[in-house]
C-alpha positions as CSV (number, residue, x, y, z in Angstrom):
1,X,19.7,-30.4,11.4
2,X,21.7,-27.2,11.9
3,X,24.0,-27.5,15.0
4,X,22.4,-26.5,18.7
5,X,18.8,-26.4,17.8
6,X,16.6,-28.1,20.6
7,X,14.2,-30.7,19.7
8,X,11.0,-30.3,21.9
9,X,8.5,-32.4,22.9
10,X,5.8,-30.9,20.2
11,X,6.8,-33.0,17.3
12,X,10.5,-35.0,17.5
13,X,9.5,-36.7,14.6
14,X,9.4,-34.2,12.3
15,X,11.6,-35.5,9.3
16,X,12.4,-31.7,8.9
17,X,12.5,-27.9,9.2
18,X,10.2,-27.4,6.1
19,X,6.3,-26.1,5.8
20,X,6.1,-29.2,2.9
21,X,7.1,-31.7,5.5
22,X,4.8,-30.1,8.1
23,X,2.2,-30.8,5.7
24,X,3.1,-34.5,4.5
25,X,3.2,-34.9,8.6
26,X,-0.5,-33.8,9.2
27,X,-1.7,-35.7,6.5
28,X,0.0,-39.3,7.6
29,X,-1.1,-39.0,11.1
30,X,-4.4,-36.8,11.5
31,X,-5.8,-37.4,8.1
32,X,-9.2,-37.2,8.8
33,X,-8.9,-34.4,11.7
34,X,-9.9,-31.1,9.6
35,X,-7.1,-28.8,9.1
36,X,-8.9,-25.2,8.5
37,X,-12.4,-24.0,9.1
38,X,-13.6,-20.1,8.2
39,X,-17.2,-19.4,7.9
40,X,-18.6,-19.8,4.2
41,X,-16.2,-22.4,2.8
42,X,-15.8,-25.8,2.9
43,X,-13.7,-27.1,5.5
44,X,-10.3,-29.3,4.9
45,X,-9.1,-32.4,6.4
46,X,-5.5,-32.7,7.2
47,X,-5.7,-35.5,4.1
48,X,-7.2,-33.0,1.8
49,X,-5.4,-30.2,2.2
50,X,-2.0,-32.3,1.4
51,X,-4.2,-33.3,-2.1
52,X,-5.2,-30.3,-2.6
53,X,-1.4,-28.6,-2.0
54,X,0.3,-31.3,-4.7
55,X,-2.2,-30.7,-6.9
56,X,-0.9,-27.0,-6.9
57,X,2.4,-27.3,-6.9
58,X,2.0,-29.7,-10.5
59,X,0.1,-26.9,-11.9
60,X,2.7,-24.9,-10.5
61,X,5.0,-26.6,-12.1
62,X,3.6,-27.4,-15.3
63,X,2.0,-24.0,-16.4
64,X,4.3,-21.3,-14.9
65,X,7.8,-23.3,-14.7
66,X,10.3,-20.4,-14.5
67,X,8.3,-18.9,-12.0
68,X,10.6,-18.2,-8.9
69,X,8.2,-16.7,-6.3
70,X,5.0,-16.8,-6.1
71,X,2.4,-13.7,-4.5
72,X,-0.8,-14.6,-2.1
73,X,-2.9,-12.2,-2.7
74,X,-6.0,-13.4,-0.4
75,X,-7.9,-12.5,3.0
76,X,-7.4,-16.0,5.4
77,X,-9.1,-19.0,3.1
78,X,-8.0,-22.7,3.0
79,X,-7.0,-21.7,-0.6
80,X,-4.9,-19.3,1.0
81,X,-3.2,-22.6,3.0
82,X,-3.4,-24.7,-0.6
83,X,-1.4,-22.1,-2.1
84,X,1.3,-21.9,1.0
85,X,1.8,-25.3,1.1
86,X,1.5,-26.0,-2.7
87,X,4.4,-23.7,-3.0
88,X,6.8,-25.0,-0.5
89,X,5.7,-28.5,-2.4
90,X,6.9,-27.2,-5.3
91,X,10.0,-25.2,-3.7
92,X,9.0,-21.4,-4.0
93,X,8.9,-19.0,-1.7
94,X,5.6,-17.7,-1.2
95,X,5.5,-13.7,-0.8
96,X,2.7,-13.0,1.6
97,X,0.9,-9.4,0.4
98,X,-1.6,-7.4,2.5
99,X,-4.9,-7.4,0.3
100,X,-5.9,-4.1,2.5
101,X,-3.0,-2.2,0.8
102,X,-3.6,0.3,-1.8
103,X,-2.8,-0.8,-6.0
104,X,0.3,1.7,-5.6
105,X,1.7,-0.4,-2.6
106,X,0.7,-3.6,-4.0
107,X,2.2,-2.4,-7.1
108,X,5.7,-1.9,-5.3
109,X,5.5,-5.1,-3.5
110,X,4.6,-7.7,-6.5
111,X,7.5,-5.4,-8.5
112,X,9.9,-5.6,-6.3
113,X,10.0,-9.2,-4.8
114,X,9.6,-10.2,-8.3
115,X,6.6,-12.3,-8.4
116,X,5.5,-14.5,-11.1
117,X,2.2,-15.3,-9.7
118,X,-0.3,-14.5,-7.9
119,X,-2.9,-16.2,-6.3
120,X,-5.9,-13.3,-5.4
121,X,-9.2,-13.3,-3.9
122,X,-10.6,-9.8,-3.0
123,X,-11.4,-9.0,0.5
124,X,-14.7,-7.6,1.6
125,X,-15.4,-4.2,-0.2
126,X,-12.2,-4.2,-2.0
127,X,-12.2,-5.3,-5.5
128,X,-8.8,-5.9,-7.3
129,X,-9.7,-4.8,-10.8
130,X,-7.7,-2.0,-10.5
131,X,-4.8,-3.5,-9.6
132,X,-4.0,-6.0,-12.5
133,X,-4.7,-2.7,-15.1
134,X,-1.9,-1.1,-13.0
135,X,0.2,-3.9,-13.2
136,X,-0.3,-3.8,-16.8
137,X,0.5,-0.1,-16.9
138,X,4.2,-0.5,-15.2
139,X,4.9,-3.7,-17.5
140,X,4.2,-6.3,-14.7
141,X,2.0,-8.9,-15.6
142,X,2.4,-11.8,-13.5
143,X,0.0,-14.6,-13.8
144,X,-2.8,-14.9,-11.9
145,X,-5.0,-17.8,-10.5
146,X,-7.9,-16.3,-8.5
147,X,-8.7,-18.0,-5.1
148,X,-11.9,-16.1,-5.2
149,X,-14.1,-14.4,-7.4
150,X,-12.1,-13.1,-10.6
151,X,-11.6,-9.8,-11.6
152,X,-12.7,-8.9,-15.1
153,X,-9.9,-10.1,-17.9
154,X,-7.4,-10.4,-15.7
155,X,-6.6,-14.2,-14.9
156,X,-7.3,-17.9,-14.3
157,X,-10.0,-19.7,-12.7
158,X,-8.9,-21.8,-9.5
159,X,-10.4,-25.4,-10.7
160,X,-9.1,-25.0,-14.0
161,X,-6.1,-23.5,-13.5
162,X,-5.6,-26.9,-11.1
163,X,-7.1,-29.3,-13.6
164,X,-3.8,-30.6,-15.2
165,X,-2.3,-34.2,-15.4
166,X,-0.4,-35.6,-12.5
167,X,3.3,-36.5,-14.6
168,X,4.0,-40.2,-13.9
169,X,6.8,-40.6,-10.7
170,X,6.0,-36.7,-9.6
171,X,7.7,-35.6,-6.4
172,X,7.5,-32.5,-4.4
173,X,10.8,-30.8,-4.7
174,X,13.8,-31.1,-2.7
175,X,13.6,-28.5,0.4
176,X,16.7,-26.9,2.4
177,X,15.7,-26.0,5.8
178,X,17.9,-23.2,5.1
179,X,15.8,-22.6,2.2
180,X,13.6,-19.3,2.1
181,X,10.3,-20.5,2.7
182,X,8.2,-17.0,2.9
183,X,8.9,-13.4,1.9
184,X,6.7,-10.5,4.3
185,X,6.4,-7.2,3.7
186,X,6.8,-4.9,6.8
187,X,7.3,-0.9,7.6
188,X,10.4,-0.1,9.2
189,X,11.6,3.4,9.9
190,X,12.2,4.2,6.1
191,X,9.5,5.0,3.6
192,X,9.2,1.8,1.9
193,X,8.3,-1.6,3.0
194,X,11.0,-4.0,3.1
195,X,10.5,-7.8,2.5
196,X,11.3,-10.1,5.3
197,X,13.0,-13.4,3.8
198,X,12.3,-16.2,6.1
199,X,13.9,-19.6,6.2
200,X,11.8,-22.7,6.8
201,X,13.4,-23.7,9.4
202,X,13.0,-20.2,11.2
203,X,8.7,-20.3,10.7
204,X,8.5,-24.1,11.5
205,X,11.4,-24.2,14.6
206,X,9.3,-20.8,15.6
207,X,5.9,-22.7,15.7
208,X,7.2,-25.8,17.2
209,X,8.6,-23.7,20.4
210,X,5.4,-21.4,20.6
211,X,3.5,-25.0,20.7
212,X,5.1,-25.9,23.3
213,X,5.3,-22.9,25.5
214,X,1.4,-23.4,24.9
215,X,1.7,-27.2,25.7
216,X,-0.5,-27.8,22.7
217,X,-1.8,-31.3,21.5
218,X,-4.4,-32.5,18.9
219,X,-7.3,-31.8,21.0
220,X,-6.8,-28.2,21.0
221,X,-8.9,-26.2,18.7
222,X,-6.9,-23.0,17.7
223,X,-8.3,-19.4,16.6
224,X,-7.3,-16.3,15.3
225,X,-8.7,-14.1,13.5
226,X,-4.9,-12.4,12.8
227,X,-4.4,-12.4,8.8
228,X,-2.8,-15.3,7.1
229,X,0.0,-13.1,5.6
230,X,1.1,-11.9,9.0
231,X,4.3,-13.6,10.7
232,X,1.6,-14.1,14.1
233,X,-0.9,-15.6,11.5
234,X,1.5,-17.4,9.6
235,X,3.7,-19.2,12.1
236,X,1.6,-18.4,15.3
237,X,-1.7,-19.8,14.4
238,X,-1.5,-22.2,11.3
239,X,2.1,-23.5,11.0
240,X,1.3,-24.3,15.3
241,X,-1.8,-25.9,14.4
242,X,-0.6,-28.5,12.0
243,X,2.5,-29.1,13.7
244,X,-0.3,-30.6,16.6
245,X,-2.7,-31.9,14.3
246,X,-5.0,-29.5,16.1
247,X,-7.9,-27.5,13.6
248,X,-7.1,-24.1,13.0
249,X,-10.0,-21.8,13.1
250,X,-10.5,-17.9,11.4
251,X,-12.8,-15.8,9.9
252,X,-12.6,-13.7,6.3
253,X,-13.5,-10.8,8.5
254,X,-13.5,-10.3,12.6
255,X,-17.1,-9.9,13.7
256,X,-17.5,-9.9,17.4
257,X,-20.5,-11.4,17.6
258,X,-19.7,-14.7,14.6
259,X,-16.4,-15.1,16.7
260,X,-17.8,-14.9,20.2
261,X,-20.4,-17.3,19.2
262,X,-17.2,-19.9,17.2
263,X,-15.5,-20.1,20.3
264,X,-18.5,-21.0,22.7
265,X,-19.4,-23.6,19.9
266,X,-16.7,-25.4,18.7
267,X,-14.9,-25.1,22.1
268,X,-11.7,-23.0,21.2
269,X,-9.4,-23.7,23.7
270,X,-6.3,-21.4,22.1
271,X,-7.5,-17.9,20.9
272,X,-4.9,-15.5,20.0
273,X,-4.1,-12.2,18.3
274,X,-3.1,-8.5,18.9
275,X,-4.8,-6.7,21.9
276,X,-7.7,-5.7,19.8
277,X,-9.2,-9.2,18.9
278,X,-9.5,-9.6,22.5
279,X,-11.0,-6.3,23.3
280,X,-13.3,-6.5,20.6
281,X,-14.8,-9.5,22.2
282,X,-17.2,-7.9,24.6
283,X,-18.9,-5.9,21.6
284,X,-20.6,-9.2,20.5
285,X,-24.2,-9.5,21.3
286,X,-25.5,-10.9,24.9
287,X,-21.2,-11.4,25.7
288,X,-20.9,-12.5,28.9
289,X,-17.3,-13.8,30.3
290,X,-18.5,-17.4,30.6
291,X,-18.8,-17.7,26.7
292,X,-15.2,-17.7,26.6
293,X,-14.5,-20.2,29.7
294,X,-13.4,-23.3,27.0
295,X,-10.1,-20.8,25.9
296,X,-7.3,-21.9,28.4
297,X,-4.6,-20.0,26.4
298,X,-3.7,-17.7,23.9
299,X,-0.7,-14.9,22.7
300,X,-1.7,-11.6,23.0
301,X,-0.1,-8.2,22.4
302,X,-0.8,-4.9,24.9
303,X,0.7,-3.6,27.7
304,X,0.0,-5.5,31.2
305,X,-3.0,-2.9,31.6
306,X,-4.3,-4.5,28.6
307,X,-3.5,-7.8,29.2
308,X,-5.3,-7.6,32.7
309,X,-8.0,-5.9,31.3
310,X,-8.5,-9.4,28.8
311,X,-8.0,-11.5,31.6
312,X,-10.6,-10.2,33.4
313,X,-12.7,-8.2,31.5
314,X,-13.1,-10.3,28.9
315,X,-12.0,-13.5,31.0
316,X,-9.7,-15.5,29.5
317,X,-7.6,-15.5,32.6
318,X,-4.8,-17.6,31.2
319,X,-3.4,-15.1,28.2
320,X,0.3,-14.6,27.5
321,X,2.1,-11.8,26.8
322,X,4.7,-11.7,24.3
323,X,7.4,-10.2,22.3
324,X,7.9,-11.2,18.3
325,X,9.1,-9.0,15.4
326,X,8.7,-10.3,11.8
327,X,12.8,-10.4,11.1
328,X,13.0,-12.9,14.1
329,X,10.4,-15.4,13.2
330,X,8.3,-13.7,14.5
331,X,8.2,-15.0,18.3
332,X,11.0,-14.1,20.5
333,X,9.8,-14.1,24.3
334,X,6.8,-15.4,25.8
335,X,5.5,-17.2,29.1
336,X,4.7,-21.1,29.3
337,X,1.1,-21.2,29.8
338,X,0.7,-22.2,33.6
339,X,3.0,-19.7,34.5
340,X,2.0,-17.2,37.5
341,X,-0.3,-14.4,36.3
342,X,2.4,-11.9,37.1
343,X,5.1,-13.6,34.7
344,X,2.2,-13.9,32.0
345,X,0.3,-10.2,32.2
346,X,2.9,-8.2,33.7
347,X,5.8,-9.0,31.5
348,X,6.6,-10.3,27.8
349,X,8.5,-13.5,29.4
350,X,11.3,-15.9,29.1
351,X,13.3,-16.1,25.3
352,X,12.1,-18.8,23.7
353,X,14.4,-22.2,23.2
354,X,17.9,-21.8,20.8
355,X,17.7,-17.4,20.7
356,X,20.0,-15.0,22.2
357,X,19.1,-11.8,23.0
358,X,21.1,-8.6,24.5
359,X,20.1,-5.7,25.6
360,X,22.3,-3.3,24.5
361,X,22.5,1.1,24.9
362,X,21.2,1.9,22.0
363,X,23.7,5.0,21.0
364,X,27.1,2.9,22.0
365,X,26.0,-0.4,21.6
366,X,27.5,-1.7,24.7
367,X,25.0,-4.2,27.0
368,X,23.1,-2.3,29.7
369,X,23.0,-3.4,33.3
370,X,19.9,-5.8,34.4
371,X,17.3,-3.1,35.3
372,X,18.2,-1.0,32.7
373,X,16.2,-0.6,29.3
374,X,18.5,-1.4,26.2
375,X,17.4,-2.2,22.5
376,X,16.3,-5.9,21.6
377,X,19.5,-7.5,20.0
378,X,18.6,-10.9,18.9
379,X,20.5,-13.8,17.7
380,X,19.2,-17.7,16.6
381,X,17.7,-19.7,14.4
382,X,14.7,-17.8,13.7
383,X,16.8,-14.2,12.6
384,X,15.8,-13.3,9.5
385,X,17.8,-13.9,6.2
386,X,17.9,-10.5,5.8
387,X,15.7,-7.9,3.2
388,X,15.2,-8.9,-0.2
389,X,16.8,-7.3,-2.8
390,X,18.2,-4.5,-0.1
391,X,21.9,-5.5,1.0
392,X,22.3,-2.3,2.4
393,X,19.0,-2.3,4.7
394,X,19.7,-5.8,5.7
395,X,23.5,-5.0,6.6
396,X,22.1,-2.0,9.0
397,X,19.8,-4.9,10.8
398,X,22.0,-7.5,10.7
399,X,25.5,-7.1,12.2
400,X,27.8,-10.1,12.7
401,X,24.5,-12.1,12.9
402,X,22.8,-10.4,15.7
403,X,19.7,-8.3,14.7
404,X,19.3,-5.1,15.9
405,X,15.3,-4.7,16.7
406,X,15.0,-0.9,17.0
407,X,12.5,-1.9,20.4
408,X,14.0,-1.2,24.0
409,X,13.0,-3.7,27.0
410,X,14.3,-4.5,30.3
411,X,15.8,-7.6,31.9
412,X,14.1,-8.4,35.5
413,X,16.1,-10.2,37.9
414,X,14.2,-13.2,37.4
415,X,14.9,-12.8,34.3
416,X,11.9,-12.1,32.3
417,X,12.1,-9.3,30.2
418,X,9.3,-6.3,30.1
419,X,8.9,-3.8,26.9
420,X,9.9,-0.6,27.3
421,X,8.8,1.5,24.0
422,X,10.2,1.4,20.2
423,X,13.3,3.2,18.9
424,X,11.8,3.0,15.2
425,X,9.6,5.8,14.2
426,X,6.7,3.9,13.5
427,X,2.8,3.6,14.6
428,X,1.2,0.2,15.6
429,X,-2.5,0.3,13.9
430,X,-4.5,-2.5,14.5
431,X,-1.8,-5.1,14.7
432,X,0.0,-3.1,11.4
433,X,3.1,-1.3,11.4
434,X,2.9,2.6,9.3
435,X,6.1,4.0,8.5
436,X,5.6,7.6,9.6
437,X,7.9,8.5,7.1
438,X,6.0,7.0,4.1
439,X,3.1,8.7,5.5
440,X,5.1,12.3,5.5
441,X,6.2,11.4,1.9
442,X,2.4,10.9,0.8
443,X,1.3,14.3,1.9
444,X,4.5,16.2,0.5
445,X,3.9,14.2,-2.6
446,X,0.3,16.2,-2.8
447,X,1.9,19.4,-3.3
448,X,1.8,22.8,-1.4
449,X,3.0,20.9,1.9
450,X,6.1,22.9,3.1
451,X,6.6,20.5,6.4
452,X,4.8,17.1,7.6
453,X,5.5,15.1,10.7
454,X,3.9,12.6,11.3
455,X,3.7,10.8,15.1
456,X,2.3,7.9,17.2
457,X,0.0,9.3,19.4
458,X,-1.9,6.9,21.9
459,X,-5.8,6.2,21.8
460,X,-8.3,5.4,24.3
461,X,-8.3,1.2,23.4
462,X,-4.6,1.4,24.1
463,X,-3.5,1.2,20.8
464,X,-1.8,3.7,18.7
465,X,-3.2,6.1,16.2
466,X,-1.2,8.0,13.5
467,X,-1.1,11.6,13.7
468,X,0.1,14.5,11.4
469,X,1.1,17.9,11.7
470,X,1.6,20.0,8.8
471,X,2.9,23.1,7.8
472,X,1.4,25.0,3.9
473,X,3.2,26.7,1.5
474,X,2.7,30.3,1.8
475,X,0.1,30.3,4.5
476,X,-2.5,28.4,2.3
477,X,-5.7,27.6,3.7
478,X,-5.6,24.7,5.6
479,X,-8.9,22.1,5.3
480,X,-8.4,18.7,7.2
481,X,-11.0,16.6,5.3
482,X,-10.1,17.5,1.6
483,X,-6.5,16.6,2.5
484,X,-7.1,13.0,4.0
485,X,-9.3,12.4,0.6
486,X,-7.0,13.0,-1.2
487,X,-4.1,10.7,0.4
488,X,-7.0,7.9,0.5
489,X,-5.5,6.5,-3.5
490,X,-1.9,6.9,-1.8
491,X,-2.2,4.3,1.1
492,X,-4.2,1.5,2.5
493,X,-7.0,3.1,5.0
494,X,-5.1,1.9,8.3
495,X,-2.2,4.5,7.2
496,X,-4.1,7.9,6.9
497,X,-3.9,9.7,9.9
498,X,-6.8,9.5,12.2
499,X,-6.5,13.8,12.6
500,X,-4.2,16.2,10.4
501,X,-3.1,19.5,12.4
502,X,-2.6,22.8,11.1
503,X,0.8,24.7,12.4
504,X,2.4,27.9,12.1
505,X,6.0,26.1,12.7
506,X,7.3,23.2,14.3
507,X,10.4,23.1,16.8
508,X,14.1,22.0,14.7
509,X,17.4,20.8,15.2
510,X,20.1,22.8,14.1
511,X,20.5,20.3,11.4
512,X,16.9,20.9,9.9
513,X,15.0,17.7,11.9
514,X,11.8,17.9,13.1
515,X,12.0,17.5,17.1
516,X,8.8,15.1,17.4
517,X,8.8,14.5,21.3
518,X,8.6,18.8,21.5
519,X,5.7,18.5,18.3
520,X,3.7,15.7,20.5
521,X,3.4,18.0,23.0
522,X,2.0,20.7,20.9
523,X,-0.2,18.4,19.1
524,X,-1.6,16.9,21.9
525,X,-4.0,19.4,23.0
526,X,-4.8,20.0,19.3
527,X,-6.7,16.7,18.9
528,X,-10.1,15.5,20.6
529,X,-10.2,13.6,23.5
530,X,-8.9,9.9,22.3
C-alpha cells in the first residue's frame, strides 16, 4: 500500500488497489446480489460475473497471448463489465473507445494505443462494418470478439470465442496497484485525443472515496446512464458499485421515460450523471417529482443554477455537485451527501481524501489568494500516469507531479471550492469534451476554408454548444448545410457545430491568432435564439 493513502470505512478489507480484486471481493461476499442490470439482457450476479471475467481472461490468454492491450468497443452491457474485468484478470489494460466516434477517430485511437483486440458491439443506428474494412486499409487488424451482433467477416463470436479449456492450476495474473489498469481517450486543447493512462489504484482508491462521500452500502441501488468508457461511468458508477456490493443499473440508450419508470421500480436510491440526465428526466411521460422520491443522492455536473433547478425541478433534493477531470481519476472535489444544500448546489465542495490541490495564476504560476480564481493544480494518488505514447504532452500536464488542469476555481473561506470557467479551448457536449481545434482542422481539411474558429457558445439547457465561424477563399459562396454534410464522415455527430457562420474577417493578434472573446461577440447575434 503506497505511503499516505487513507483507508475509509467503504471497504478496509480490500486485499488491494486492483479492479481484479474488486471483482474476486464482490464475488466472495455478495455472490448472489446481481452485479449489472440494462434493459434487454440478462442480468449478472456478483458470482457470475467473476465466472464469466476468468473465463475471459483464459481465452485471453490462450488465443491472443502477445496481446498487450485490449480495446472495448461497446455501448454499457455486462459484456462490456466481463471484458473490463476479464482483462485486469488477465493483466491488460483495457482501452475504453467511444462507439459514437467516427471510423477515422476510431481508427486513430485503436492505432495509436496499440490495441490487439477488440471487444465490439454496435450501438443503436451505428453499425461498425466500416470500421474493421478501414482497419484493414491502414494495416491494423486487431482481433475482434464481438459483444454484440457481428459485423460481416470481420471477427469472433462471443460464446465461442470464450469456449476454451480452463489450463489445470490457472491463476489470474499478478497485479501492481501501480499497474495501468485503463487507457481513455479525451480532447484537450490540441487536435488530437490523448489517452489517459490510469493506474488501478487511482480508479479503485477514486471509487472507494466517492462511496463514501455518498455513504454507500449494499442496499443502495445505483444508476447512471453515463457510458461505461467514461472516467464518471467507469469509476463513478460501476467500480463504486461493486466496491458496495450494491447493483449497478444503466440503459444501452437514455430514454426518459424507460429510466424514469427504472428508478420508481427498482427503487434507485443513487442516480448520477452530467446535468443533462437529470434535466432530461421531466421529458418522460406522466413525470411527476414524486417518481423520483426513493433517489437520496447522486453526482451531478451544472452550474448551481442547474443544480437547483434538479433539486427542485426534478426533485432529487439531495444532488452533489462536483469537480473531476479524467487525468485525476476522475473525481477531485465533491460534498458528503448530508451536507447543507448550499455546500452541495452552490459549490463543487471539499477535495476528496489523499489529493492536493492549488490554485495557482495561471500566466506566473504562483498560488492565488483565497477569493481569488486560479487554475486547478492537482496532486495525489489518483493523477494520472501521464499520456500514452506522448512524453511531450504529458510533461506539459505533469510538472514535478502536480497536474496542471487548464480549469480555474476559487477557494471559499470555508474552504469549499466553486468553478470558475476552463482555460482549455474546448466545448462540453453532452457530458463530451470537442477539441475546437480538431474541429477547425476538419473544416480546413475540406478545402476552400481560408480561416475557421471555432467557440463554445452557451445554450438554453445550460450546456455548451459548438460553434464556428468561417472565412472562404476568395469570397466563395458560403452555404451552411452542404458544409456540415460534408464534415459528418470527419467526426462523431456530437462534434459538428450546431450553426456555421459566414464572415467577411475576424479580429487578430499581431501574431496572426484569432481573438475568440472579440469573434463571440460577433457571432453571437449571428445565431438563433439558443
Amino acid at each position: 500500500m503506497m505511503a499516505g493513502i487513507t483507508r475509509t470505512t467503504v471497504c478496509p478489507d480490500l486485499e488491494t488497489y486492483t479492479l481484479a480484486a474488486v471483482a474476486r471481493r464482490a464475488a466472495q461476499r455478495w455472490p448472489d446480489t446481481t452485479a449489472i442490470q440494462i434493459p434487454g439482457e440478462e442480468p449478472l450476479t456478483y458470482l457470475q460475473l467473476y465466472r464469466a471475467a476468468e473465463e475471459f481472461a483464459i481465452a485471453l490468454e490462450g488465443r491472443v497471448p502477445n496481446v498487450e492491450r485490449v480495446g472495448l468497443l461497446s455501448p454499457n452491457s455486462a459484456r462490456f463489465l466481463v471484458a473490463l474485468y476479464g482483462s485486469a484478470l488477465a493483466g491488460r489494460p483495457a482501452v475504453l473507445l467511444n462507439p459514437r466516434l467516427r471510423d477515422a477517430e476510431l481508427v486513430y485511437q485503436i492505432g495509436q494505443s496499440g490495441v490487439g483486440l477488440v471487444v465490439a458491439a454496435a450501438p443503436p443506428r451505428r453499425p461498425l462494418d466500416g470500421l474493421f474494412d478501414a482497419l484493414t486499409d491502414t494495416q491494423l487488424e486487431p482481433d475482434v470478439v464481438w459483444a454484440g451482433s457481428p459485423a460481416a467477416g470481420a471477427g469472433a463470436d462471443w460464446d465461442e470465442w470464450l469456449s476454451i479449456q480452463r489450463p489445470a492450476g490457472w491463476q489470474p495474473a499478478t497485479l501492481g496497484e501501480d499497474d495501468t489498469a485503463v487507457i481513455i481517450y479525451t480532447s484537450g486543447s490540441t487536435a488530437l485525443p490523448k489517452g489517459v493512462m490510469l493506474s488501478h489504484r487511482s480508479v479503485v482508491h477514486n471509487a472507494e472515496l466517492v462511496a463514501a462521500r455518498f455513504a454507500a452500502t449494499e442496499d443502495d441501488r445505483v444508476f447512471s446512464a453515463g457510458p461505461f468508457f467514461h472516467s464518471g461511468g467507469l469509476t463513478m458508477h460501476l467500480v463504486l458499485a461493486a466496491l458496495c456490493g450494491a447493483t449497478a443499473y444503466s440503459t444501452t440508450a437514455f430514454d426518459p421515460t424507460e429510466v424514469v419508470s427504472t428508478v420508481e421500480r427498482e427503487r434507485i436510491t443513487i442516480y448520477s450523471g452530467i446535468e443533462s440526465l437529470f434535466l432530461r428526466l421531466t421529458e418522460a411521460d406522466d413525470f411527476e417529482p414524486a417518481r423520483l422520491t426513493s433517489v437520496r443522492t447522486g453526482w451531478a455536473t451544472g452550474t448551481p443554477a442547474i443544480l437547483s433547478s434538479i433539486a427542485d425541478d426534478v426533485g432529487i433534493s439531495g444532488v452533489i455537485g462536483v469537480y473531476g477531470i479524467t487525468e485525476a481519476g476522475p473525481n477531485v472535489t465533491m460534498s458528503p451527501w448530508d451536507d447543507t444544500s448550499e455546500h452541495r448546489l452552490a459549490t463543487i465542495g471539499l477535495p476528496q481524501l489523499d489529493t492536493e490541490i492549488v490554485l495557482t495564476d495561471p500566466v506566473s504560476g504562483e498560488p492565488v489568494p483565497q477569493g481569488q480564481a486560479g487554475e486547478i493544480v492537482i496532486r495525489g494518488y489518483g493523477v494520472m500516469q501521464g499520456y500514452y505514447g506522448k512524453p511531450e504532452e504529458t510533461a506539459a500536464a505533469l510538472r514535478a507531479g502536480w497536474l496542471h488542469t487548464g480549469d480555474l476555481a476559487v477557494e471559499r473561506q470555508d474552504g469549499r471550492f466553486t468553478f470558475a470557467g476552463r482555460i482549455k479551448d474546448i466545448v462540453r457536449v453532452g457530458g463530451e469534451n470537442v477539441s475546437c481545434a480538431e474541429v477547425e482542422n476538419a473544416l480546413y481539411s475540406l478545402g476552400g476554408v481560408e480561416l475557421a474558429s471555432v467557440l463554445a457558445m452557451d445554450d438554453a439547457s445550460g450546456g455548451q454548444i459548438v460553434v464556428a465561424a468561417v472565412k472562404l477563399v476568395g469570397g466563395a459562396s458560403f452555404e451552411e448545410a452542404p458544409l456540415r454534410e460534408r464534415l459528418r464522415p470527419l467526426l462523431a455527430g456530437y462534434k459538428i457545430p450546431k450553426y456555421i457562420v459566414h464572415v467577411d474577417e475576424m479580429p487578430m493578434t499581431e501574431s496572426g491568432k484569432v481573438q475568440k472573446g472579440q469573434l463571440r461577440d460577433v457571432v453571437g447575434p449571428m445565431i438563433p435564439t439558443r
